[in-house]
N, C-alpha and C positions, 0 to 999 in steps of 0.2 A: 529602066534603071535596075543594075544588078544589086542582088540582097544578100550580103554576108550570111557566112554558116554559122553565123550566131544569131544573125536577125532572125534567121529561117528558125531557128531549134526556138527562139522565144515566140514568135508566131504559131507555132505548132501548136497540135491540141494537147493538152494531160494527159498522159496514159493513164489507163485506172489502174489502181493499185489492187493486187489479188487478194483476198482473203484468203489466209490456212487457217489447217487445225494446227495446233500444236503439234501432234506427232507427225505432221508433213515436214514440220520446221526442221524436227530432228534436231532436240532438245541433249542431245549428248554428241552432239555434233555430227551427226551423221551424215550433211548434208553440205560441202563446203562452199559449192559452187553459189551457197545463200547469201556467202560472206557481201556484209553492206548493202545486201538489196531492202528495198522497204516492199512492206508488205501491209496488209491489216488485220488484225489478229480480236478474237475478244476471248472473256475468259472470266471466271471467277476470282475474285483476290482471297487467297487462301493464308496469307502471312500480314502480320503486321509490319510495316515500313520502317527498314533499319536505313540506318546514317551513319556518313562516315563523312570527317571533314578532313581534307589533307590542306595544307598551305592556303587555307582560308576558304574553301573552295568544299562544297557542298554537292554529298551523290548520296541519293537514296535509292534505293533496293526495297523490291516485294518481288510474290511468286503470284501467277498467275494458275490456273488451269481449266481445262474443259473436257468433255470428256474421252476424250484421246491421251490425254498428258499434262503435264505441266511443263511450267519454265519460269527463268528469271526476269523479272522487267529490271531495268535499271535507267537516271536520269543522272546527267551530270550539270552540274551549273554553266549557264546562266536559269535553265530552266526547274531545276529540283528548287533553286530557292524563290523562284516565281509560283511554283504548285503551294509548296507551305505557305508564301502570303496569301497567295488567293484562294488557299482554302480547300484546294483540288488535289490533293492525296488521298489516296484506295485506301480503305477498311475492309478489312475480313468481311467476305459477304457483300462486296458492291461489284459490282459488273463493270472491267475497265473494255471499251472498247478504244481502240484507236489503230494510227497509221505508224509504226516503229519501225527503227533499220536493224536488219538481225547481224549479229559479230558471233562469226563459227570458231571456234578453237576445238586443240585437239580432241578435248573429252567430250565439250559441253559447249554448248550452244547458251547466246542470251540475246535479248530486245533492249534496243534503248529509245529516250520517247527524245524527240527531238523538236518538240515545238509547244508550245500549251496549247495552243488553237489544236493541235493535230490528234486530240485524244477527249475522249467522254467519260463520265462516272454518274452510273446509274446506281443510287443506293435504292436499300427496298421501303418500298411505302406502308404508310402508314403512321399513326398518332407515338408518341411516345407514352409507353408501358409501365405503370408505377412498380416495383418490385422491393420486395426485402429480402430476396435470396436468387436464385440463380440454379437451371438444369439445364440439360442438354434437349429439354423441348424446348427449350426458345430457341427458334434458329439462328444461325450465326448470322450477323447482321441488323438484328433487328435492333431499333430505337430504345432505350429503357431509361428511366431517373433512377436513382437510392437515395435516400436521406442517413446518415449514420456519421457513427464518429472514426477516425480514422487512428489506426494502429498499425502494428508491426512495417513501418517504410522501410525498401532497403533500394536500393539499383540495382539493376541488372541490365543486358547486354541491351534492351531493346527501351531502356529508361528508367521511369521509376513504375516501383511496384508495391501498393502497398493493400491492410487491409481495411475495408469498410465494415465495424459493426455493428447492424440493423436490429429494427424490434424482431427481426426473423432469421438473424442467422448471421453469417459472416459472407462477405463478396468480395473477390480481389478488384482489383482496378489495376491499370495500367495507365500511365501515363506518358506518349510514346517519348522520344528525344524529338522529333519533329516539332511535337507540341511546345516544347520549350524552348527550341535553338533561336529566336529570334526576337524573344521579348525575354528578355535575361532578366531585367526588373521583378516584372511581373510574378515570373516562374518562381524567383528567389523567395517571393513571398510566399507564392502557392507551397512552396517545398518546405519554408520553415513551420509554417503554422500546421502542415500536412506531419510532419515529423514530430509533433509535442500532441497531437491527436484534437484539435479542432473537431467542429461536428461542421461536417460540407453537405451539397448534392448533388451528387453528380452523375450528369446526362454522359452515355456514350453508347458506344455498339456492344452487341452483345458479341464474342470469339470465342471458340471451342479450342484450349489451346492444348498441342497433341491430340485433341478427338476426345477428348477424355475432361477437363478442364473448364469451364465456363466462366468466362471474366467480362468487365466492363473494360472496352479501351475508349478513353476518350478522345475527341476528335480536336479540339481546341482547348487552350486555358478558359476563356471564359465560359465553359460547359462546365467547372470547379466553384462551383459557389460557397465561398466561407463564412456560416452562418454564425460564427463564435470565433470569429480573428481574436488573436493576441496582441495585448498593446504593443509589445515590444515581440518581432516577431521571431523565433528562435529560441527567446529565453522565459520560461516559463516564470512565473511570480515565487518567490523564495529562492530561486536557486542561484549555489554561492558559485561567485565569477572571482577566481581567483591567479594568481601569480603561481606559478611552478615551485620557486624555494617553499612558497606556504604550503602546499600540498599534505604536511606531513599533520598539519593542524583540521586537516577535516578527513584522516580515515573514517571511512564505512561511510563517507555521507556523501550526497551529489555533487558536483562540482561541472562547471563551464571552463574551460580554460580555450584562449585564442596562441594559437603557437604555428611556427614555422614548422613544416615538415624537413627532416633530414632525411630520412630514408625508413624502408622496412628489410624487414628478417621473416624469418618464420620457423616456429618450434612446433612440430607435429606431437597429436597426442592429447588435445588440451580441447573443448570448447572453442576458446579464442589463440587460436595458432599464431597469428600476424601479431608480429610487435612492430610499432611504428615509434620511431626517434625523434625526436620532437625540441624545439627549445622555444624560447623568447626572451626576455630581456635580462630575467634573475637567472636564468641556467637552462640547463636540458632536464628535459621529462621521456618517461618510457610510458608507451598506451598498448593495453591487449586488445585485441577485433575481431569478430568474428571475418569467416570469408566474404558474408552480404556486407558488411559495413566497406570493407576494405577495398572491392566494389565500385567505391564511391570515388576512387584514387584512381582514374582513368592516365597512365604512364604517357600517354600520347600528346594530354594539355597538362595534366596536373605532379608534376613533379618536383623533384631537390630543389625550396627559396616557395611554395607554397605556401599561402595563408589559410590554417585551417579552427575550424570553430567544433570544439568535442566537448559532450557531453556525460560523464559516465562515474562512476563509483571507485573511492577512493582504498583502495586495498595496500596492506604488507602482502610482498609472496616472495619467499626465500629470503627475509631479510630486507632485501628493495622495497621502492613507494612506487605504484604503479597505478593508471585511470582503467580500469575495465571500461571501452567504450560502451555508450547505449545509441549513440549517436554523431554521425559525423557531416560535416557541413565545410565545402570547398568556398572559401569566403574570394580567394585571389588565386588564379591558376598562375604557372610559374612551368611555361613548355621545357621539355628535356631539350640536354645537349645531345647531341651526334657526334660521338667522339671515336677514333680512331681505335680499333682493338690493342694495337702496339703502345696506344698511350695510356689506355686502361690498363692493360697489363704490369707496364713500369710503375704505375701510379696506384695500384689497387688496394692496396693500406689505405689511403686519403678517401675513394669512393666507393667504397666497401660499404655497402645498404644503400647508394645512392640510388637515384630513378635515372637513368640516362638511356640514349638510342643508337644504337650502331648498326650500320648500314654495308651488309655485303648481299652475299647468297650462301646457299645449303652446300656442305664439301661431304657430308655426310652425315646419317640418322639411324636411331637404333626406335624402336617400343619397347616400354615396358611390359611386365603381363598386366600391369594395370590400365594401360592404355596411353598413358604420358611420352612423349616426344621429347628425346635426347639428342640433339642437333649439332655438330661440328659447323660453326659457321665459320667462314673467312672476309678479309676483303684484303684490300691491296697491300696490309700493313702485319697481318699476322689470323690465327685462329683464337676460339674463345668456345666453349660447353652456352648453347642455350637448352633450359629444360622450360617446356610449355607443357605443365601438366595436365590432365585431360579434362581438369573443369573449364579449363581456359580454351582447348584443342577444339572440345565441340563445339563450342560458340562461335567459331572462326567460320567466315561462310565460306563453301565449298570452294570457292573460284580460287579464292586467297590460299586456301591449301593447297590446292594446286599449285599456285605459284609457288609457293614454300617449295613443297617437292619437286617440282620442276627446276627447282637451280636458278629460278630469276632472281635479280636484284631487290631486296624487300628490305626494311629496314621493323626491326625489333625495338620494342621499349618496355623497360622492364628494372627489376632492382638489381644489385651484384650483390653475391654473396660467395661463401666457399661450400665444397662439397668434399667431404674431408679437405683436402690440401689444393684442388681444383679450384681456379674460381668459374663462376658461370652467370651467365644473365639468367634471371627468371622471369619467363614472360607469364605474369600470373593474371591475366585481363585479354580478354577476347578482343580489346581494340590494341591491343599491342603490338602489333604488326600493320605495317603501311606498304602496298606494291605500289 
């Protein structure tokens, strides 16, 4: 009986999969002919796990290295969001080994994990380590608890980030986006009562971040133990919850307002640059922010028809009634639109400060000497000025820059504003770009 050249190839044996180093991989792509092969690779995880969701759809990112080099690992869904249920995403300091398919591009080379069976994570052993402060002798990786109360939270690109203060000192903590993408509930609670300063304790790894830095990242929500929850979680006891037209009846004092976002601005010069537009039911209100608070306004889920919950100090400046935020809280995400440059243009009186997304590629880019990105962008309907200024520029990870210069199709989200008499997008948030 003859056996098809398929029955044959499934009868055959498993080739073994080669192990490299990193620098055989040729991590800046030096190696094309790698393109799609699987290999097995191990390596230290040197980065905390970024996220990125496009169209519902979940890819996580870290860096690997050994001592040849490094490189990027990346998973995309169905599998990145089977590693965060079950629990199997790398910390700084664990040993990922596995079996990945390397993808060569021009510059740069990266791994993707393509199976949860097909990879291991070795953390380092041993007890967890009571601490009240934090050096660069504890190695990266290791286990530790804190007990403290928790101040200054703000977001940043890799989650939340806030401070723990102990009978010994102060400890950052990290809370990655991983930790929170999938118990939304949960999280919501961890974040409010984290944000008014609960006293927690919190178990996670110990990360050197820049080589310089030693923080607590933790591994799950329930590593966040809330030893002093707030009854009502967000708003602290006394503070006034009031109406926008009231505002004018509680200068210099605290104030809660729940309000719709319209759009931001921004006035350079100042502490809190970002002015954010805001209304609800009695009228519109104006709030000042700093950069960390504003942060919090990721252009990619949370834009123009968001419901947002702020906390802050009721000030006159210049004659106006305005909230100095102290604090901001995304209660109902409201995705941008993806609107045409030709219609923005016609229309740009009406969307002037709005969050929205538009989708071409690069026609051309200038730097500043300060580092910020002045972008000509086009698509099929006209051009438009995007400026991504270089707080925003560095957080963008490498690959995605690439793209941008590279003239692929990427889609930008960000506010509108003018520049003298120009108008332009501002992508002022490291997730504001989608390839």
């Amino acid at each position: 009986m003859l056996i098809g050249i398929v029955g044959l190839a499934a009868l055959a044996p498993r080739l073994p999969v080669v192990e490299m180093k990193i620098k055989d991989i040729g991590p800046q792509g030096e190696n094309p002919f790698l393109n799609y092969a699987t290999i097995r690779v191990k390596g230290e995880v040197i980065s905390v796990p970024s996220v990125s969701i496009s169209q519902g759809r979940i890819s996580l990112y870290f860096t690997i290295s050994d001592e040849t080099g490094s490189i990027d690992v990346r998973a995309y869904d169905p599998v990145a969001s089977q590693m965060i249920k079950e629990g199997k995403v790398p910390l700084p300091g664990d040993i990922f080994i596995g079996e990945v398919q390397v993808r060569v591009r021009e510059t740069y080379s990266y791994l993707i994990i393509q199976g949860i069976n097909l990879f291991e994570i070795k953390t380092r052993s041993g007890d967890v380590i009571e601490v009240t402060s934090l050096s660069l002798n504890i190695p990266q990786g290791t286990l530790v608890r804190a007990t403290g109360r928790a101040t200054n939270l703000r977001n940043v690109s890799a989650g939340w980030l806030f401070d723990l203060q102990t009978s010994g000192g102060t400890i950052t903590v990290l809370v990655p986006t991983f930790v929170t993408i999938l118990d939304t509930r949960r999280a919501s609670f961890a974040y409010n009562n984290i944000s008014i300063g609960a006293e927690l304790t919190i178990t996670g790894v110990v990360y050197h971040y820049r080589g310089t830095s030693p923080e607590i990242v933790v591994r799950k929500l329930e590593d966040i133990v809330i030893k002093t929850p707030v009854v009502q979680p967000g708003i602290p006891p006394g503070l006034n919850v009031v109406k926008l037209r009231d505002l004018a009846r509680y200068v210099n004092s605290m104030v809660l307002v729940s309000v719709t976002l319209r759009g931001l601005g921004y006035e350079s010069g100042t502490q809190m640059p970002y002015i954010i537009y805001v209304y609800d039911d009695t009228g519109n209100g104006t709030v000042r922010a700093n950069t960390t608070l504003v942060l919090r306004i990721n252009p990619m889920e949370t834009a123009t028809g968001s419901i947002l919950n702020i906390t802050g100090t009721v000030r006159i400046l210049g004659g106006n009634i305005v909230i100095e935020a102290n604090n901001i809280i995304v209660v109902k995400k409201e995705p941008p639109k993806v609107l045409n440059i030709s219609y923005i243009l016609e229309n740009f009186d009406e969307y002037m400060g709005m969050i929205v997304g538009i989708r071409g590629s690069l026609a051309d880019y200038r730097t500043t000497s300060g580092g910020s990105y002045i972008i000509t962008f086009s698509d099929n309907t006209g051009e438009i000025t995007v400026f991504i200024p270089r707080s925003a520029w560095d957080r963008i990870q490498q690959n995605i820059q690439q793209s941008i210069l590279n003239r692929e199709t990427v889609t930008f989200y960000g506010y509108l504003t003018l520049y003298g008499t120009t108008p332009e997008l501002v992508v002022y948030h490291a997730s504001g770009v989608e390839v």
